[in-house]
N, C-alpha and C positions, 0 to 999 in steps of 0.2 A: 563556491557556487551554490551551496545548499541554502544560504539564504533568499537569494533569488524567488520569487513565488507568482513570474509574472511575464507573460511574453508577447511582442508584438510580432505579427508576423506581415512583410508585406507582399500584395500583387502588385505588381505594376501597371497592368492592362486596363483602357477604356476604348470603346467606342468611338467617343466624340473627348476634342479637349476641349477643356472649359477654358473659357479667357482669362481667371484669375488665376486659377491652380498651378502652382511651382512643385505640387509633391515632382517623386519620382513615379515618370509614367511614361507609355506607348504605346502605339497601335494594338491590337488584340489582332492574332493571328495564331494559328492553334498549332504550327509547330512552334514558335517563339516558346508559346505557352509551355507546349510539353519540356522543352529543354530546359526551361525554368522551373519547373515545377522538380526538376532529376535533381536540379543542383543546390535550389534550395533542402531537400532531403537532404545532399550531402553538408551542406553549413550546417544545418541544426546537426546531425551526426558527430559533426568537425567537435562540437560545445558539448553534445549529450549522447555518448554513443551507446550508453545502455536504451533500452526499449522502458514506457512505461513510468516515466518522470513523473511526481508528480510537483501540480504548481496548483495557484488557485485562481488565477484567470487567462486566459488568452484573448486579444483582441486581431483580427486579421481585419485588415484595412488598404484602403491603394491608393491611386487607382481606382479601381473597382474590381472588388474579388469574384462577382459574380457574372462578370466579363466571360469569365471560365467556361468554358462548353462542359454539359452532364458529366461527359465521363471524365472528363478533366477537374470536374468540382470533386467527384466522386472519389477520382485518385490521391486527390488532395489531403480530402478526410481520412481515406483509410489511414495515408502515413501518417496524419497527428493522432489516429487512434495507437499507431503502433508506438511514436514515439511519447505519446503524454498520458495520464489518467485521465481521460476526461471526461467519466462516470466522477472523479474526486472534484472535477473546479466547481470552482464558486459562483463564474460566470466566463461564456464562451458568447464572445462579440460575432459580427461579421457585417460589415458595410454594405452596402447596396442603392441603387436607386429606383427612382419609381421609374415603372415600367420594363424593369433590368430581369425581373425571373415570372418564370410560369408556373402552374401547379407542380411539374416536375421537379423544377430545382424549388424550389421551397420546401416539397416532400423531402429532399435530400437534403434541407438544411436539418430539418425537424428530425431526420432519421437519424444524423450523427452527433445531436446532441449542442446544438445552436441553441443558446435559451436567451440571447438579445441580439437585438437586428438597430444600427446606427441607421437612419435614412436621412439623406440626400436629398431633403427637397430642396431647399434656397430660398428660395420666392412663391409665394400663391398668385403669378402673373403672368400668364401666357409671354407678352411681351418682353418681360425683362428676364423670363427666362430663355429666349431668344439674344439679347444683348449680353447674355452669362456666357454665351455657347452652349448652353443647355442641349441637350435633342430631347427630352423630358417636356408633357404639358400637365398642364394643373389635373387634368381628369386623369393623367396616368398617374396623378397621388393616391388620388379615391381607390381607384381598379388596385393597386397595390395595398392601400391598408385594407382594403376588405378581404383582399388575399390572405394575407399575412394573417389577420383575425381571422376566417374560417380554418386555416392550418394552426391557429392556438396559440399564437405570439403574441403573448402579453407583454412582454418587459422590450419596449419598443421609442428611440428616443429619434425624436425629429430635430434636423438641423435645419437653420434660418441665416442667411446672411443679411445683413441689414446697412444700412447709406452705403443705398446704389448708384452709382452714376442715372443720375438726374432722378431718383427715388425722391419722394416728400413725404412727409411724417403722415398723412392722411394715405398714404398709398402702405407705406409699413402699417398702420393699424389697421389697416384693410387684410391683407396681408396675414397678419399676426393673429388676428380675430378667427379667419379661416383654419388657419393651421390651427390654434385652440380650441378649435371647434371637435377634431379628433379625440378629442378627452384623452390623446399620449399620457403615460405616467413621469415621460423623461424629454425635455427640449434643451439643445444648445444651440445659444446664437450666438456670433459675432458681430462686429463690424467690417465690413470690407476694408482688407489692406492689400494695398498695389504692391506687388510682390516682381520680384526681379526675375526677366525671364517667363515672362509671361507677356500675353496679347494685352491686358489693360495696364501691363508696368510701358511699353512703348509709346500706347495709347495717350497714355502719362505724360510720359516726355516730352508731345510732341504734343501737348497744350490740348488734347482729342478727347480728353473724357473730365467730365464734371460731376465731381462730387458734390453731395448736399455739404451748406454751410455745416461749420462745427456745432452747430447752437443747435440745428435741426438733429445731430448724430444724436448729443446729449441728450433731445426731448425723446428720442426715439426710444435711448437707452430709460430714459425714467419711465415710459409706458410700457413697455417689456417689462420689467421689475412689477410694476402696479396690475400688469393685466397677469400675467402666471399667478401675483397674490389672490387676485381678486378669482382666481379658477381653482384656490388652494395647490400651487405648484410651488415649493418650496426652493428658492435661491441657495443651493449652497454653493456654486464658487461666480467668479466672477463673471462667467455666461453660461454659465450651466444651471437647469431649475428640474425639480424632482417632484414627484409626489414621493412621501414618508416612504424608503424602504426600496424607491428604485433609483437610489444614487449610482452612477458608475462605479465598480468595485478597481476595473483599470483604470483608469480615469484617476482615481485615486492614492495610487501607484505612484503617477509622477507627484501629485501635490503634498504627497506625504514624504517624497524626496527618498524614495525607495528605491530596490536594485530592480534590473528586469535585463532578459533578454531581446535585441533586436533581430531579427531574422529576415532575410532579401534585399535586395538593389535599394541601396539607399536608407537603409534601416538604421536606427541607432541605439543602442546597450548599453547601459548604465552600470558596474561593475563596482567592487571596492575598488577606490582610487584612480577609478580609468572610466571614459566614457569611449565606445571604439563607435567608429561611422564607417558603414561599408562602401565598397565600391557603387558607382550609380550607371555608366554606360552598361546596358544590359545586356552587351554580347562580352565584355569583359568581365562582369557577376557571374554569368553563365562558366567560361573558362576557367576562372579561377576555384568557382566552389562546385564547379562539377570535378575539377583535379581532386579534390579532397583538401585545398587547401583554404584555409579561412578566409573571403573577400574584405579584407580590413582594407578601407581608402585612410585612415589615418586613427590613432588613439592618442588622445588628449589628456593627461595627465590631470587627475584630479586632487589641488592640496587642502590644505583645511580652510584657504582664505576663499577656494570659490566653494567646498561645501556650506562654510560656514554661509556665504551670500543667498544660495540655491536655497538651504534649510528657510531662510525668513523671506525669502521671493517668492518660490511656490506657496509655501504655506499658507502666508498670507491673505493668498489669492482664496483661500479657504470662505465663506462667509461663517462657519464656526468658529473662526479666529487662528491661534495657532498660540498653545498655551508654552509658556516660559520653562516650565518643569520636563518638557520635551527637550530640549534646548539643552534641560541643565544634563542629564541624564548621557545625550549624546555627546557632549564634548566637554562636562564633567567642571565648567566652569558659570556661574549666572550669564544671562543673557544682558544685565545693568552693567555688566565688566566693561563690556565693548560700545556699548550701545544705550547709555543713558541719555546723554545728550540728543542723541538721536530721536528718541522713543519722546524724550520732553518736550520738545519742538515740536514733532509731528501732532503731538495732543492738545501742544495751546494753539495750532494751527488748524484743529477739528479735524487730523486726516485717521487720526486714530483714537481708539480705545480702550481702557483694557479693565476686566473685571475679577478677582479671584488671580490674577496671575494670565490672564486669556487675553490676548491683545488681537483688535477687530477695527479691519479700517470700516471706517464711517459710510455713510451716504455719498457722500462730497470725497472722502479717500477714495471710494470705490471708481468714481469718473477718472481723480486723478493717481489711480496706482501706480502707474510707472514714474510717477514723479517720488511715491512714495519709494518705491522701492530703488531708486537710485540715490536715497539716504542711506542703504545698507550696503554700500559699496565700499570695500574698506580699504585703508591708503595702506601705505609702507610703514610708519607708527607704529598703526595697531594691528597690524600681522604682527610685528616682532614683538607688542605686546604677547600675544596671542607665545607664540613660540616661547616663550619668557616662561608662562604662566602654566604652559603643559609639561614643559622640563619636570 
């Protein structure tokens, strides 16, 4: 476990549900809360029972973490004070949304050592933030980033979802424009995917919700890429943009295909060899890892054919590229053994690049990555090459 340097922890609690959102989530209600909060302490305990671990980031996400009522945030902190260094990390996340804290709880983020803040906006649209299930409006973005700037929170990354049901590309740069307007150092956007188990996957099925054409996602995605350049906000993964210096340090975690811990209902850990997914019904999280015993819903066996996959899927996703010499280092064979044909095709086909050993999907990769990267899917062949070759 000592390589480990990285931990997600979740809430489950919101307010209101959003219509797209499939995390693991519920009501907020403040014994729920407390019971949760008992049991989580005993899972991390379960994994780290000394006090004072040190790692070098934590990200705590939900849900919504600031759901929490004071004392219940309060309680929170002190036990990741007892259980982690967190004078030692590198960076200590914590989600939220606009209009979700007051001067109080933002004093208590600043007091136990939050030094970035994920925000939840979506859309710069009264309306379609109404159509999201938002309970959030645009003027609760302002009242919260000036918050958050009078209490000293610089390293601050705004989230956007982008092809909304019935959104047009003049309504996303309208949109996009506003939110850039914050001069943030750090923005992630997506595009909206209709997720299972949600109010717009139904919506879905039942022929109720209109997405923009594919051509309009595309424009939407090449003005996003052009408008963060044109504010100097640097692209480094696939929807994620920075200025120089405040890239996501977790965030980077997964795309560098590194170990971490997951912590609460529905959480996921990355381990040598094993990925575990915990339990999700929240009165069964609660039971199980308030007994003191570990809420695993299932562990996944991880062999070298899906590290090997994961290693040039995430990476990829990198806009750095994802250099070959990593590759060799890690499983001690070229990355051309497996994968020439692959890497050849994708380059007279312009989805990739590569310079120095550094291979970088393109423009035109970058729209179509998951085509790209369902070239790195490897058959029955070349595993046993693979086994062959590590003998």
């Amino acid at each position: 476990m000592t390589s480990i340097q990285s931990a997600y922890i979740h809430i489950p609690f919101c307010k209101q549900m959003c219509h797209y959102c499939n995390f693991v989530k519920y009501y907020y209600t403040e014994k729920r809360a407390t019971e949760y909060l008992y049991a989580l302490e005993k899972e991390i305990d379960s994994y780290l029972p000394r006090n004072n671990n040190a790692l070098g980031t934590i990200y705590i996400g939900g849900g919504t973490p600031t759901a929490l009522n004071k004392e219940q945030l309060t309680q929170m902190f002190e036990m990741l004070h007892r259980k982690f260094d967190i004078a030692g990390l590198e960076e200590f996340t914590i989600e939220l949304n606009p209009g979700d804290i007051d001067e109080e709880k933002a004093d208590i983020l600043k007091a136990y050592g939050i030094n970035r803040i994920s925000f939840g906006v979506q859309v710069m649209d009264d309306n379609m933030l109404v159509q999201l299930g938002r309970t959030h409006r645009v003027q609760d973005v302002y009242e919260t980033v000036n918050l958050l700037s009078k209490k000293d929170f610089s390293n601050i990354s705004l989230d956007l979802i982008y092809a909304l049901p019935n959104q047009t590309v003049e309504q996303f740069q309208r949109s996009l424009k506003e939110a850039l307007a914050f001069q943030l150092p750090h923005y992630s956007t997506y595009a909206l995917q209709i997720e299972p188990q949600t109010v717009f996957y139904r919506r879905h099925k039942k022929g109720q919700l209109h997405r923009p054409p594919e051509e309009d996602e595309v424009t939407m995605y090449q003005i996003l890429k052009e408008s963060m350049a044109a504010n100097g906000i640097e692209q480094y993964e696939i929807s994620n943009f920075a200025m120089p210096g405040f890239e996501s340090r977790h965030n980077l975690t997964y795309w560098n295909n590194e170990y971490y811990y997951g912590f609460g209902a529905g959480a996921s850990g990355y381990f040598p060899g094993k990925r575990i997914a915990n339990l999700r019904p929240l009165p069964i999280y609660v039971e199980k890892a308030g007994s003191g015993d570990r809420p695993i819903l299932e562990i996944d066996e991880i062999g070298i054919r899906e590290e090997i996959e994961e290693e040039l899927m995430l990476g990829l996703r990198k806009i750095g590229g994802y250099d070959e010499r990593v590759f060799q280092r890690k499983f001690e064979f070229p990355l051309s053994y497996l994968y020439s044909e692959q890497l050849d095709k994708l380059m007279k086909q312009g989805l990739l690049t590569v310079n120095q050993g550094v291979w970088k999907l393109t423009d035109e990769g970058l729209l179509l990555a998951n085509f790209v990267f369902e070239e790195f899917i490897l058959d029955d062949l070349q595993l046993e090459e693979i086994k062959t070759k590590m003998l």
